[in-house]
C-alpha positions as CSV (number, residue, x, y, z in Angstrom):
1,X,62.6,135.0,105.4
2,X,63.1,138.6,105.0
3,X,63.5,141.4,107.5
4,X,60.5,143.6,108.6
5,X,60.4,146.8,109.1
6,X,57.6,147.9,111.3
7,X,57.3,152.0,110.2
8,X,54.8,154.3,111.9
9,X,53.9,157.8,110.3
10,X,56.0,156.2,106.5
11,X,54.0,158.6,104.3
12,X,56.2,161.6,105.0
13,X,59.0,163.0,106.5
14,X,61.6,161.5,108.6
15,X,58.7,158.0,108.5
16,X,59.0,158.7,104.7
17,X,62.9,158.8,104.8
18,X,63.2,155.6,107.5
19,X,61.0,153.9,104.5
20,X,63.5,155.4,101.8
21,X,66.6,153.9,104.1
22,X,65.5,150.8,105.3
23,X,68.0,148.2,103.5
24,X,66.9,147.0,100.2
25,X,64.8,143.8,99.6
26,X,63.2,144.4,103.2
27,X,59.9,143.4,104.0
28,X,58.6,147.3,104.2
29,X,55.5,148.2,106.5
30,X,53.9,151.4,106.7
31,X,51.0,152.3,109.3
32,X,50.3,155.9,109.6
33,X,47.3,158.0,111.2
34,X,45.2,159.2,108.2
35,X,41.5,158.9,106.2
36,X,43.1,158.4,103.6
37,X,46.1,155.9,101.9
38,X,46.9,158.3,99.2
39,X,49.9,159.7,100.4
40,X,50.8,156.1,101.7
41,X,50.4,154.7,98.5
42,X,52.4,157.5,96.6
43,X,55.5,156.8,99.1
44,X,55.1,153.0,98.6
45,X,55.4,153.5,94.5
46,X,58.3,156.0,94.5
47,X,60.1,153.5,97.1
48,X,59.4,150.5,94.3
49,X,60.2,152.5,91.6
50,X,64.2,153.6,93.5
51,X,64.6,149.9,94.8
52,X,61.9,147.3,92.6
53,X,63.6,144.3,94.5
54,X,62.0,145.1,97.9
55,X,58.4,144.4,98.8
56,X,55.9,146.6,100.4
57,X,53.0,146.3,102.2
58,X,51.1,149.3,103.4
59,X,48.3,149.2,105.8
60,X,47.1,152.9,106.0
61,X,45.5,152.3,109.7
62,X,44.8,155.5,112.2
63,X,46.8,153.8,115.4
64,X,44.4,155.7,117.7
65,X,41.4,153.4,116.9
66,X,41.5,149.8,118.8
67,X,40.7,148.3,115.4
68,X,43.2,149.6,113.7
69,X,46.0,148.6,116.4
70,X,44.4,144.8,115.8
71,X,44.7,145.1,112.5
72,X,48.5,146.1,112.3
73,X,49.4,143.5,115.1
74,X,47.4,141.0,113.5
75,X,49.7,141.7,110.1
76,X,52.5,141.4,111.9
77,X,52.4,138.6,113.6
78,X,51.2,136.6,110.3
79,X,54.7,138.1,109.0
80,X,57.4,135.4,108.3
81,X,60.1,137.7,109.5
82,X,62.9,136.6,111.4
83,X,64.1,139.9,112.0
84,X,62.0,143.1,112.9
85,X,62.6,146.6,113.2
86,X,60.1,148.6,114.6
87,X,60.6,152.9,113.7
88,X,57.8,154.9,115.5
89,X,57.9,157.6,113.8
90,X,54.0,159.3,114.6
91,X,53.5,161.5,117.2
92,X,51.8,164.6,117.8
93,X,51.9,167.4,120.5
94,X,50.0,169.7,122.1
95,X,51.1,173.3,124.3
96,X,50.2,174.6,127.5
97,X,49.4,173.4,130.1
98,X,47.4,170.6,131.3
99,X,44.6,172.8,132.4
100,X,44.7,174.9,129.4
101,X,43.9,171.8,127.2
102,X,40.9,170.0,126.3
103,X,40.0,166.5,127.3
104,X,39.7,166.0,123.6
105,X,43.2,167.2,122.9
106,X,44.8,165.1,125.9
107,X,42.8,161.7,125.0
108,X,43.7,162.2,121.2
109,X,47.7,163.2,122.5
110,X,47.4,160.1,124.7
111,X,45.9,157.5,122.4
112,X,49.0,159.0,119.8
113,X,52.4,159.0,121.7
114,X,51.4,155.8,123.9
115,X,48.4,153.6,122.8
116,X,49.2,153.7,119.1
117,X,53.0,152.5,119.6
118,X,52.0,150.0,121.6
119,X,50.2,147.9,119.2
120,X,53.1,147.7,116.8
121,X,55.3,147.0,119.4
122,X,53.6,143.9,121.5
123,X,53.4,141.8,118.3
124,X,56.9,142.2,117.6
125,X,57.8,140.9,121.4
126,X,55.3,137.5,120.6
């Protein structure tokens, strides 16, 4: 069994760099919030092409959606890892005050910092 590494937010920046880092011949997750794998899938093939030993699998997944947290515990927990290192990496924010706000903004900032990292995060403790 290999390690897992459980990476929110891998298709760029410091996700992007955590994937980049994350020691070689790891089992390498990515789950980010997006429409669309692309960038996903681009960060997955340069990783391959630095370190072709490790394995990837990247479930582009928007963590904000209940199916898409069900989806990324499900793969998971079907893992044969031993070891797992979960790096939550997505997060957004929003200014002003609370008031100042819409509910749309506060649901969306909600269902971001602490829904989405939540998912990841109770399949690892099964």
């Amino acid at each position: 069994m290999k390690p897992l590494a459980v990476i929110t937010g891998a298709a760029s920046g410091i996700g992007r760099g955590s994937g980049e880092s994350t020691g070689k011949g790891a089992i390498r997750f990515g789950a980010r919030r997006t429409k669309t794998p692309t960038a996903l899938s681009a960060t997955a093939g340069e990783i391959i092409s630095q370190t072709p030993q490790c394995h990837i699998h990247c479930e582009p997944a928007d963590l904000t959606k209940p199916q898409d947290r069900t989806a990324v515990l499900n793969a998971i927990a079907s893992s044969d890892a031993n070891d797992i290192l979960l790096i939550n990496n997505a997060g957004i924010s929003h200014f002003g005050t609370l008031a100042s706000n819409e509910d749309t903004n506060l649901e969306m900032l909600f269902a971001t910092n602490v829904l989405a990292p939540m998912a990841p995060h109770a399949a690892i403790r099964k």
